[in-house]
N, C-alpha and C positions, 0 to 999 in steps of 0.2 A: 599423942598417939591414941587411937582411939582400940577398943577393946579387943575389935577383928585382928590389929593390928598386932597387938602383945599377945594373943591368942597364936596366931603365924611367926613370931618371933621365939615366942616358950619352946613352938614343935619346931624350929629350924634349928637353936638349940640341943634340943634334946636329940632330934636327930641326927647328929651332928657328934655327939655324946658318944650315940651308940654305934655309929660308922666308928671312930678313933677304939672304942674297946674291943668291937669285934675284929679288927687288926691288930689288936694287941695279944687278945686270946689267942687269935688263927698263929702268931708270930711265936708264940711263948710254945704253944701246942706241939708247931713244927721244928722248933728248936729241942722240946722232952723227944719226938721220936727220931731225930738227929742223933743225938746224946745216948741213945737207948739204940739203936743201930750201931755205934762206935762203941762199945761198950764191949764188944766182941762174946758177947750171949749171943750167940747162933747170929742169924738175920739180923734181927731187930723187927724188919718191918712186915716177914712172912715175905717177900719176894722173891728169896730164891738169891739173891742176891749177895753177894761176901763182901767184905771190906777188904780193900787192897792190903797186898802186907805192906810192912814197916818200907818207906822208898827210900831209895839209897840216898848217900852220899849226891852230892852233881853227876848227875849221870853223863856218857858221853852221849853220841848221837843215836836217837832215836829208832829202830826198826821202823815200829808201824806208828802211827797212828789214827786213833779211833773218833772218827768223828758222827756229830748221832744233832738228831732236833732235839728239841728238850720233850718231847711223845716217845723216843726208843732210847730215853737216858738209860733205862735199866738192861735194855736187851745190848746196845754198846755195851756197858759196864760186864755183863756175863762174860761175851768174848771177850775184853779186854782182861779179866779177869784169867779166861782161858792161856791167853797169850803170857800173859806172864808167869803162868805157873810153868812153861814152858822155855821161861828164862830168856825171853827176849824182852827189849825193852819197848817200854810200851806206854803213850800218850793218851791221858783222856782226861781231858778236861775238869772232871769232876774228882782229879786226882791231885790235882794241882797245889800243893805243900803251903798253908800258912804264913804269908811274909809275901810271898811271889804274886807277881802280879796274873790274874788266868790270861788276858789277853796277849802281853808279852812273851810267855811260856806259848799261847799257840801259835802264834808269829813264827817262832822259835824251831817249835815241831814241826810245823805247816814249812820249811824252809830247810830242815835235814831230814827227817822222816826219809827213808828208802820206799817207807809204800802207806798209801794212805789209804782204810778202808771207812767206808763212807754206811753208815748203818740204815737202811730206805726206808720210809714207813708212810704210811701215809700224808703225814703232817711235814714231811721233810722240805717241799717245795715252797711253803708258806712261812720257815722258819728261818729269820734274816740272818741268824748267824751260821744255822748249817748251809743256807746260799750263798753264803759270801767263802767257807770254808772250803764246797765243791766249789765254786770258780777256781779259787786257790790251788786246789787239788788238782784239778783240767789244765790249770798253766803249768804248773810245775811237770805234769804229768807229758805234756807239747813240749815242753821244754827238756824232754831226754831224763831230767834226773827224777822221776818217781813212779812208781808204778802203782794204780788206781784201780781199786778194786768194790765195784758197788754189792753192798750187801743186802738183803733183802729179811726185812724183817717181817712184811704184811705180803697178802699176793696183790699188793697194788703195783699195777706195772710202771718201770721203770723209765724216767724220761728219755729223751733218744741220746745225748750225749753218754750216759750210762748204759744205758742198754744195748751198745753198741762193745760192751766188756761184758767178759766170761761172769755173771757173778756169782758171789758166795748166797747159798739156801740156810738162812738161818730163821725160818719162819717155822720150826718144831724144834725148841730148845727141852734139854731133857730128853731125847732120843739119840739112837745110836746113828740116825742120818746128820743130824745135827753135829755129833763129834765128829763122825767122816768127814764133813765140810769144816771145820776148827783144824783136823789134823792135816788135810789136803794142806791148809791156809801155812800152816806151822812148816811142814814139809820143804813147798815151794819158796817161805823167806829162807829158812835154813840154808836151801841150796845155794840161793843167789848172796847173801852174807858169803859164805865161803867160798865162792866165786872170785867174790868181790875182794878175797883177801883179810875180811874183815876177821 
């Protein structure tokens, strides 16, 4: 092996080195403001953000569920947050209990859920799993049992399949136009729940 040789093997190496630690730092880092979020000292993370309370037992079936790209994970989690202080039951992904699988739980949701609200954001169309959860939502929603409600978190407009539904303005969280759109939302499952018998 000539000198050039171990010279480019040392730095492939060491490179190589510091790729594997800086995902160990980044891992460890994001697992302290995890832990430090859960912790229930306020936030955690300054976003405004709460930790779901304690979930029940096996819930029965589903009201709404909240589906979001991983860009408006946090603005999903506020309403979903909303919703359940509200005492309806309520799916989100990022709520999903220790032991359980996330995928089977959204299968799950994605298949009783009475109404599913779809959180828009910019990044939503480019994100394979909130695309595969709006088709999901579209068939079920053709198919009589669900009712599909696109939420609007950016003023990026809405594709034509959604935009074609009333949607929820939740693009000024922390104002009182903001609750009016959360309680309209509250209001309207309410009704239809006891409609429904339920």
């Amino acid at each position: 092996m000539t000198g050039v040789e171990t010279v480019n093997l040392v730095i492939g190496i060491v490179s190589v080195i510091a790729a594997v630690a800086g995902v160990y730092f980044a891992y460890h880092e994001y697992r302290e403001r995890r832990s430090v979020a859960g912790s229930g000292s306020g936030d955690g993370d300054g976003d405004g953000v709460s930790e779901p309370p304690d979930p029940p037992h096996r819930q029965g079936p589903y009201d709404v569920l909240v589906s979001y790209a991983s860009g408006d994970a946090d603005a999903a989690e506020l309403l979903a947050g909303r919703l359940r202080e509200e005492d309806l039951q309520v799916f989100l992904l990022r709520w999903v209990e220790p032991g359980l699988i996330p995928l089977l739980e959204t299968e799950r949701a994605l298949t009783e859920a009475a109404w599913g609200v779809l959180a828009f954001g910019s990044g939503t169309m480019v994100d394979l799993r909130a695309r595969d959860e709006y088709a999901a939502l579209l068939h079920r929603k053709y198919e009589g049992g669900l009712r599909f409600v696109p939420a609007r978190t950016t003023d990026d407009p809405l594709p034509p399949l959604a935009a074609i539904h009333q949607p929820l303005d939740l693009t000024r969280p922390g104002t009182a136009h903001y609750d009016r759109e959360v309680t309209r939302l509250v209001r309207i499952v309410r009704a239809l729940r006891r409609s429904a018998g339920a």
